[in-house]
C-alpha positions in Angstrom: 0.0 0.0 0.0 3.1 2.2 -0.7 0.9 3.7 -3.7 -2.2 5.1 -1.7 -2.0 8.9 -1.1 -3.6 10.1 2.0 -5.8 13.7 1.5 -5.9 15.8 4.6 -8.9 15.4 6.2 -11.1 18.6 6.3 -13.7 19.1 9.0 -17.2 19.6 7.2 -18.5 23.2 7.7 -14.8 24.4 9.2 -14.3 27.1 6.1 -18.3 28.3 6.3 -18.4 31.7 5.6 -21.0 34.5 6.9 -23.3 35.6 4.2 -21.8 38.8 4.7 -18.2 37.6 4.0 -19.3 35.4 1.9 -20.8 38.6 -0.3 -17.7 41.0 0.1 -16.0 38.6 -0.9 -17.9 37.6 -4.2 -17.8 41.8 -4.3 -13.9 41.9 -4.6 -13.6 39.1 -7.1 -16.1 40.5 -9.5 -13.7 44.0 -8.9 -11.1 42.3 -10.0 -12.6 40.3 -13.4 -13.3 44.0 -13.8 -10.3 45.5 -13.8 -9.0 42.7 -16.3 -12.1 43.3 -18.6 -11.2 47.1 -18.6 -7.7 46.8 -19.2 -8.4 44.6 -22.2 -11.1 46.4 -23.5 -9.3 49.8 -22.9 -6.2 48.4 -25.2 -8.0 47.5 -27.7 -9.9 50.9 -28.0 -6.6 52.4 -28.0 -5.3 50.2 -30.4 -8.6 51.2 -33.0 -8.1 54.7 -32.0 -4.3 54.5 -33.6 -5.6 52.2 -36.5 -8.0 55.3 -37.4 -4.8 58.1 -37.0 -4.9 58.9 -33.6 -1.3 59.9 -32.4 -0.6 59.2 -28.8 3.2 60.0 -28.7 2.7 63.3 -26.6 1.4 61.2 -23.8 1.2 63.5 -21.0 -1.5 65.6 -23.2 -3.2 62.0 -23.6 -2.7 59.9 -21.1 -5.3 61.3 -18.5 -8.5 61.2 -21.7 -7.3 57.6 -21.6 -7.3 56.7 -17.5 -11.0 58.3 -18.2 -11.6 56.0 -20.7 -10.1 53.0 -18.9 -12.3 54.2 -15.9 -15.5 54.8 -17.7 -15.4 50.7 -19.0 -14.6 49.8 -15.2 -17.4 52.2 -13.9 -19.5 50.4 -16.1 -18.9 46.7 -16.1 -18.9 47.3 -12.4 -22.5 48.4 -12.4 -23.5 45.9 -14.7 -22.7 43.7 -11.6 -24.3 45.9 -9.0 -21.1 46.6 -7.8 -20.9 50.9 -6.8 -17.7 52.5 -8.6 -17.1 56.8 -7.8 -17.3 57.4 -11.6 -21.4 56.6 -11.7 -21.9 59.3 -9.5 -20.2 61.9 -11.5 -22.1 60.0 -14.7 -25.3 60.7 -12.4 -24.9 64.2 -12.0 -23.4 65.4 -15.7 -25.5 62.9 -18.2 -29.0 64.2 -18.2 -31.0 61.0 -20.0 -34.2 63.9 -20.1 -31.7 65.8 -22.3 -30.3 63.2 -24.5 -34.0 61.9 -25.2 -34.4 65.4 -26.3 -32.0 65.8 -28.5 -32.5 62.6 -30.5 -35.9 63.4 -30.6 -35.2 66.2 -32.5 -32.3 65.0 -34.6 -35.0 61.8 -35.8 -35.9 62.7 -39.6 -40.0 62.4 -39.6 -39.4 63.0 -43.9 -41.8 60.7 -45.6 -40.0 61.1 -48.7 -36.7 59.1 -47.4 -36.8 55.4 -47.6 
């Protein structure tokens, strides 16, 4: 019986979590897929952004439009997951949705003569 591995034994219910913990820390892992879903999709946005002409070599004119950028996508893949992020706020209290409505209200083209 030189071939039989032992596995260490593990109490039942030893590693049960409080709800609570349980929640922060599904809370900090879904933080964290964010950050790696921002980054990506941050890179690649820059990447298009130099495919179409953009020139980024004059990075400290740039740079902090793109930690924006990289923050927006975070803001909002965080709150896709109910997860709060300082940068909805601020979206909060400059986007007005009653103004955009507006204004592509206006900008639809009720012509009967286009197809």
């Amino acid at each position: 019986m030189d071939n039989v591995i032992e596995f260490p034994k593990i109490k039942v219910g030893a590693n049960v979590q409080s709800q609570e913990e349980l929640q922060l820390k599904l809370e900090e892992f879904k933080a964290e897929y964010s950050n790696e879903i921002a980054e990506f999709l941050w890179r690649n946005i820059l990447a298009e952004l130099v495919r179409s002409g953009c020139d980024f070599q004059d990075m400290n004119k740039y740079f902090p439009s793109m930690l924006l950028v990289l923050e927006s996508i975070r803001s909002l893949h965080l709150q896709a997951q109910d997860i709060h992020h300082n940068l909805q706020d601020f979206a909060i209290e400059a986007i007005s949705v009653e103004e955009l409505q507006e204004f592509e209200e206006k900008m639809v083209d009720i012509d009967e003569d286009i197809d």
